[in-house]
N, C-alpha and C positions, 0 to 999 in steps of 0.2 A: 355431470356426475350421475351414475344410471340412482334408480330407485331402490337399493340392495341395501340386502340388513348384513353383516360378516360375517365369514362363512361358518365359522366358529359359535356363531348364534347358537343357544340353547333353548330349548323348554324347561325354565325352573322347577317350578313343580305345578299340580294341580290343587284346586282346593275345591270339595265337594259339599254339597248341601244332603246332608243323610236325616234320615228319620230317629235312628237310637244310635246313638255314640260310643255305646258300649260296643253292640254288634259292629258297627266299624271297625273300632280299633281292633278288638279281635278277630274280623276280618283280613284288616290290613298287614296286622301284626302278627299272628299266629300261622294266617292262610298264606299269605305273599312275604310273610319274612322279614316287613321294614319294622325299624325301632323307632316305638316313640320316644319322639324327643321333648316335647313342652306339651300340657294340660292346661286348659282354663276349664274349671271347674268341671260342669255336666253339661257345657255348651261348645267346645271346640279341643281337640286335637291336632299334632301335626308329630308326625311320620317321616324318617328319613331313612335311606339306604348308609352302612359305615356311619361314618361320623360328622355325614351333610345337615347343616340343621333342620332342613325338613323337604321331603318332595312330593309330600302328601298332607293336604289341608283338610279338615272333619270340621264341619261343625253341625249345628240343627237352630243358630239361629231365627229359621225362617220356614223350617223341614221338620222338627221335632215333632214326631207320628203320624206325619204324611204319607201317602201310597206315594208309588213309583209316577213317575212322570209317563203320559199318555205316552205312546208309540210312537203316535206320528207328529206329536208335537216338537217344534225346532229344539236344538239342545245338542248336547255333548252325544257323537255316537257313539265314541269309547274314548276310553286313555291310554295308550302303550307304553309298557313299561320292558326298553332295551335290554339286556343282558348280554356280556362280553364274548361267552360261547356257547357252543351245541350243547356242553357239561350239565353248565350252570343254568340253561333255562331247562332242559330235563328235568333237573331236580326240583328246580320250582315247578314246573307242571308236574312231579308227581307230588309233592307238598299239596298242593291244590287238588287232584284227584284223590287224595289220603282225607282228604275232610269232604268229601262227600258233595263237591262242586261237581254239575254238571257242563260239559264241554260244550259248547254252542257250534264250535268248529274248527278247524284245523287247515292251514293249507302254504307251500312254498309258493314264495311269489316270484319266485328267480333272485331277488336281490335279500329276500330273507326268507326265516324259515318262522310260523307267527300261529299262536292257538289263541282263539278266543272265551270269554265265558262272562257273566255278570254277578257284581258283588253282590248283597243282599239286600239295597237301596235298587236295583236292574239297571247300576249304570254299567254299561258293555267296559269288558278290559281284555284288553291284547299283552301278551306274555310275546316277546320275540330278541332273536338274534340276527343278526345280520350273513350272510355271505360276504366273503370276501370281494371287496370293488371291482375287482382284475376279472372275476366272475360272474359279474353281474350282466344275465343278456342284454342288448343292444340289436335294435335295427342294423339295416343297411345305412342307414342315414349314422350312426353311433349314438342315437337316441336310447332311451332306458325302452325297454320292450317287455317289463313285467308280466309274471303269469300268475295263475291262481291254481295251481294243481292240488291234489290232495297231500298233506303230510302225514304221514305214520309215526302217530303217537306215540304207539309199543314201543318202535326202535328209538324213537328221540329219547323216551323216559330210560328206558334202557342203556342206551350208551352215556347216561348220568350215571350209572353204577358203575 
């Protein structure tokens, strides 16, 4: 039997160590659009997309008014957070552009279309959509042959309208 998880595998949610919980959940909630779902007091939050019980975990057990974690120290490079179409993640990148977020970068990779930027804790978040599979480059061999070109922000946010 090989070593494979199913294909159908998910990432549940993340859960972050933040410095002020406030600024998270307004963060989370205001800038990216999840609702919170359960509070424990001034120590943790959790955040969900619809009516998922949470796919975002806050808390400051261990964070509460700490700076950001060093650069080059090991750790999370980002979180990406999917979105079903080119519509839907437009308007969340202009929701995030509308508060005053700056963009880190932007780029297709041939099998997605992905903008980056970091929350207010500097942990890195990816906003993206997929390309259709049928789409997705491939070698000679039918291997995935990923690229990093630049995306055009205007017209992505644009074609959200």
């Amino acid at each position: 039997m090989p070593n494979t998880v199913p294909s159908d595998t998910r990432v549940g949610h993340i859960h972050l160590k933040v410095s002020d919980l406030e600024r998270a959940i307004h963060f989370y909630s205001e800038v990216l659009g999840f609702n919170l779902t359960q509070r424990y007091g001034d120590q943790a939050a959790f955040l969900g997309a619809g009516d998922y019980h949470h796919h975002i975990g806050l808390n400051t057990w261990h964070s509460r008014g700490a700076g950001p974690a060093h650069e080059p120290a090991p750790g999370l490079y980002h979180v990406a957070f999917l979105f079903p179409d080119r519509a839907s993640l437009g308007a969340a990148v202009q929701r995030v552009l509308d508060h005053g977020t700056v963009l880190d970068g932007a780029a297709d990779h041939g099998v997605s279309e992905a903008v980056y930027f970091r929350d207010p804790d500097g942990n890195g978040i990816e906003l993206y959509r997929d390309h259709p599979a049928a789409d997705w480059p491939r070698d000679a061999s039918g291997h995935l042959a990923m690229t990093n070109t630049p995306l055009d922000v205007a017209a992505l946010v644009a074609d959200a309208q």
